[in-house]
N, C-alpha and C positions, 0 to 999 in steps of 0.2 A: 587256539584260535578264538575262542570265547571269551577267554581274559582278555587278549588285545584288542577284542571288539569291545569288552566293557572299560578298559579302559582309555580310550579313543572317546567313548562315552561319558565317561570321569572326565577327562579335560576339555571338551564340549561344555559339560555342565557349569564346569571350573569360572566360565567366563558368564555365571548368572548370580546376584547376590539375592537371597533369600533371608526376612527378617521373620520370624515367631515371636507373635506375643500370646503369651496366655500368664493366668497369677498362678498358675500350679504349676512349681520347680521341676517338678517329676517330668512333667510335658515335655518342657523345654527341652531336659535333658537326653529322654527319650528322641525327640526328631532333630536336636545335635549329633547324636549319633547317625540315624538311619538319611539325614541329610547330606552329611558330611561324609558318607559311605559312599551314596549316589554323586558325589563329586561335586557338590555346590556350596559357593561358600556360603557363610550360614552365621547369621549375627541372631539372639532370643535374649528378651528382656520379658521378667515379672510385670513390670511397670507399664499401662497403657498410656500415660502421660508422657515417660522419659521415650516411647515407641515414636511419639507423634517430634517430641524432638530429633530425635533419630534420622527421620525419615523426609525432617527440615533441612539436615546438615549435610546428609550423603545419599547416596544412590542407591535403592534398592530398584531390583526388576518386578518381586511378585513379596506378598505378606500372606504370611498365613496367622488367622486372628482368633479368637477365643471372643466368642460372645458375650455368656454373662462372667462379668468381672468385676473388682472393687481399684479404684473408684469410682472408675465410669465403664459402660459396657461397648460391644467391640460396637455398634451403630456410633455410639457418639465420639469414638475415636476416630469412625472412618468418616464421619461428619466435618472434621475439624481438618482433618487430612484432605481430603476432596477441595478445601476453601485455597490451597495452593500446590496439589498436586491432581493433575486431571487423569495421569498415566499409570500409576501402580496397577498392578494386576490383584487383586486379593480374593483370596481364600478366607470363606467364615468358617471356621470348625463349633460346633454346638454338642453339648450334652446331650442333647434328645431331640425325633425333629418335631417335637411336639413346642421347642425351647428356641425354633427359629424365628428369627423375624420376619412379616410379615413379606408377602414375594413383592409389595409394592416400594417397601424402604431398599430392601436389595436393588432394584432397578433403579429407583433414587439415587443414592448413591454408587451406582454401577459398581457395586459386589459381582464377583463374574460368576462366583459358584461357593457352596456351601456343603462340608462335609460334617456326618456324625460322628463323633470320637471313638476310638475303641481301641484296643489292643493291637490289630495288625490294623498296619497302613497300606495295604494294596490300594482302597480305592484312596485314598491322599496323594498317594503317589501317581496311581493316573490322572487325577485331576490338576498337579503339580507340571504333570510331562506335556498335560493338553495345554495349562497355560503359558508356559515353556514355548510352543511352538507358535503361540498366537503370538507369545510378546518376539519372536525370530520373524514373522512374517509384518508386526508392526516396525519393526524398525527395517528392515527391507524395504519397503511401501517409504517408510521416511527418508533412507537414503536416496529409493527413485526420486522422490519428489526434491528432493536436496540438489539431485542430478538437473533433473528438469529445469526448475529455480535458477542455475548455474548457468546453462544450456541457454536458458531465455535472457536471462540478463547479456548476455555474453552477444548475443543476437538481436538485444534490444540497444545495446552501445554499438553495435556496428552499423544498425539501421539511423542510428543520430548521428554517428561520425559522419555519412556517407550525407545525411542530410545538411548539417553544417557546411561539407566540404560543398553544399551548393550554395548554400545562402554565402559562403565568402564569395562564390562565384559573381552572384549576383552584385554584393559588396565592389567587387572589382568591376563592375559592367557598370555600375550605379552610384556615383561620385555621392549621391544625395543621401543612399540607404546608408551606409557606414557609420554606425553606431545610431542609426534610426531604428532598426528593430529592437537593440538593445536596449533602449529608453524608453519605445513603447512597451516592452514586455514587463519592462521595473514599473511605468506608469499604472500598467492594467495590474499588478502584484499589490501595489499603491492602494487603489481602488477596491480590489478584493479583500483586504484585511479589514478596509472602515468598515466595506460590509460586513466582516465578521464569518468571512467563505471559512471551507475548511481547510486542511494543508495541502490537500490532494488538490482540491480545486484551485486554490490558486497555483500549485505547478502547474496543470494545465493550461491557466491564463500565462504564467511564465512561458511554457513550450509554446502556446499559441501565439502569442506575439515576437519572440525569435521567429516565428519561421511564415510570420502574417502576410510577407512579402516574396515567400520563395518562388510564385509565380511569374516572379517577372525574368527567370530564368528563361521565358519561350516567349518574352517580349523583343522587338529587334533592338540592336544596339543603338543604333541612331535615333530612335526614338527615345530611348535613357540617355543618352547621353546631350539631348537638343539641350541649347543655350534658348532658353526662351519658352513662352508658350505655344499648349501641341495645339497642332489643328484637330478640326473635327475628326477625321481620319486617323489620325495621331492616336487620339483619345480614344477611341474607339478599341484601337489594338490595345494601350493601356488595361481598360476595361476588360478583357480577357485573362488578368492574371491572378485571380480569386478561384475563379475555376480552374486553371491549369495548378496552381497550388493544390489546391483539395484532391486534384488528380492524382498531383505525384505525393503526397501524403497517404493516398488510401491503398499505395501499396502494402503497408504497413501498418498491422492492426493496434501497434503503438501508441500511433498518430490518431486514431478514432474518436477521443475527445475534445483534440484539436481541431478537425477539420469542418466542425460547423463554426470555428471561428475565421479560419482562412477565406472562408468560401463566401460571406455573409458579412465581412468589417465594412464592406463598403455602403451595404444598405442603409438607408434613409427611415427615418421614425415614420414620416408621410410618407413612404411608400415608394420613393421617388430615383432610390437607391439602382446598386445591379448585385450580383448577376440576378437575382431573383425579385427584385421588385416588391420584396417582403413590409410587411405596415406592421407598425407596432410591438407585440408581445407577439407576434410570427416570428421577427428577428431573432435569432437565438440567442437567450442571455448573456452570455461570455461573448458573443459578439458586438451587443451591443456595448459592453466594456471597451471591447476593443476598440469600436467605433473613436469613444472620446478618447482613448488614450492617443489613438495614432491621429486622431484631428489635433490633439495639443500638442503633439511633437512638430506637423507641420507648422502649426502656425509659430511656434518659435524655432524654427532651425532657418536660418538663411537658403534663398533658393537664389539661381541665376536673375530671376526675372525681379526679385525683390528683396529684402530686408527682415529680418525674424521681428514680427508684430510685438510692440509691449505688451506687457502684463495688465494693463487695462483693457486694451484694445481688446487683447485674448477672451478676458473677462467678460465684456461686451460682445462678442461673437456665439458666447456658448450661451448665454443669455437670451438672447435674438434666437437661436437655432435650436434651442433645448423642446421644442415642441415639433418642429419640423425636420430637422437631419438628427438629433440624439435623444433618447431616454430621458425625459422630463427627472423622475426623480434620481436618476444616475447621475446628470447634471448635476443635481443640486450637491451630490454627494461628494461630486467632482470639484465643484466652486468651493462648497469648505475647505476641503484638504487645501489648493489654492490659496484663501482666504486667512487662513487659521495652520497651515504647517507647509508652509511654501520650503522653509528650510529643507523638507524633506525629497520635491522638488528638486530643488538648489543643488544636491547631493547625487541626485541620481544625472542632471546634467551635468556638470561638472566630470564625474565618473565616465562617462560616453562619449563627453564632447572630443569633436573630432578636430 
């Protein structure tokens, strides 16, 4: 019974690789054996230099190190090793504990523990079985989180499918939106790279502008679909679809960086905007992006009641307005691209146009 429990315990182990370095043969040879007993495979080199290759090329679980050594001692091998592996487990063995290094370089270099050398290795070996089960319970913990990861993603592509499958909705309710969010969203991406955003942020301006208009899903149809301009009343209902966007967005903690863009594109620089009436640097940044992107996509798309404005015309609007309905220097940021990479522009209409 105790053999097959020790070896149940041997092919356990079998699945942990163990490196030894130390410059004394003798070492090596010694815990080659009493390693290699314990059921774990077991790679020892003299060499702290060819260790550090070693351990660049292939996968070890845990090192067991030898301090003072020639050429370099075991600190400045696990120095070097630490600069691209964060994860080994290591063991310092030392000649004496008078010959360890200091307990603040150990936690430096998160050393996990450090034995005296000697003749029998009981306590190597508990220290060996303790890190053994630390490194079983780290990779556990990284499968959960692998699980998890999988889990969210998986959860967070079903929350954008479901979101998409409204904005086509809307798409089909709204002759006008079809390929309008998709232009402002490339506009507002536009906008955020002059400024130099980061990748993260401009997917958010991307997500934010797909879905800038999902509230006109709880808009009526006959008011999306009128030939002409809305009446006051009209306009009115219009007006409530920044908030009913942000609504159905904040199911969703997804959608969280998004939804001060939905909720706020309509706002005015003066104040003069909705749903919140917001002035200035109140506006939320990424909104106010939004602002100019999706005002530049109106004024060039063709509507019922009129004709998509030149490129002067446009020019002249954002100029006139860049103090009182947009971001003064957002504008300005806006007019160059404009001015100076219209081609890029040209590209992304083209790509949309309906």
């Amino acid at each position: 019974m105790r053999k097959g429990l020790q070896n149940l315990e041997n092919n356990q182990n079998s699945n942990y690789k163990i490196i030894v370095v130390d410059d004394e043969p003798g070492i090596i040879d010694a815990l080659s054996v009493f390693l290699k007993r314990s059921g774990y495979e077991f790679t020892g080199t003299t060499n702290p230099e060819n260790a550090i290759e070693l351990i660049k090329n292939e996968h070890f679980d845990l090192m067991i190190l030898d301090f003072i050594m020639t050429p370099i001692h075991g600190d400045q091998v696990v120095e070097e090793i630490r600069k691209f592996n964060k994860e080994l487990y290591i063991l310092l063995l030392t000649g004496h504990k008078d010959l360890a290094p200091p307990l603040e370089t150990i936690r430096r270099l998160d050393i996990q523990g450090y034995c005296e050398k000697n003749d029998k290795y009981d306590q190597l070996l508990l220290l060996i079985e303790s890190g053994i089960k630390s490194i079983e319970q780290m990779n556990q913990i990284k499968k959960i989180n692998n699980e998890l990861k999988d889990t969210y993603a998986k959860l967070e592509q079903s929350y954008m499918e479901s979101i998409q499958t409204l904005r086509y909705t809307v798409d089909a309710k709204d002759a006008y939106t079809r390929g309008h969010s998709d232009r402002v969203s490339e506009y507002a991406m536009l906008i955020g790279r002059k400024l130099g955003l980061s990748e993260q942020d401009i997917n958010t301006l991307k997500i934010g502008g797909l879905f800038h208009d999902i509230g006109k899903i709880g808009v009526p149809d006959m008011i999306l679909q009128k030939a002409g301009r809305l009446n006051e009343d009209e306009y009115s209902e219009i007006k409530n679809h920044p908030t009913i966007g942000a609504h159905i967005l904040s199911t969703a903690s997804i959608f969280s960086n998004c939804i001060p863009i939905v909720k706020h594109h309509h706002e005015r620089y003066d104040g003069t905007g909705y749903p919140g009436k917001l002035k200035g640097e109140q506006i939320p940044y990424f909104a106010r992006i939004m602002a100019i992107a999706d005002s530049f996509d109106a004024m060039t798309s063709r509507r019922s009641y009129r004709n998509s404005l030149d490129l002067q015309t446009v020019i002249s609007e954002f100029e006139k307005c860049k103090y009182t309905q947009f971001d003064p220097k957002l504008t300005d940021i806006f007019l160059d691209i404009i001015k100076n990479n219209y081609d890029e522009i040209a590209k992304i209409q083209e790509k949309y146009r309906a």
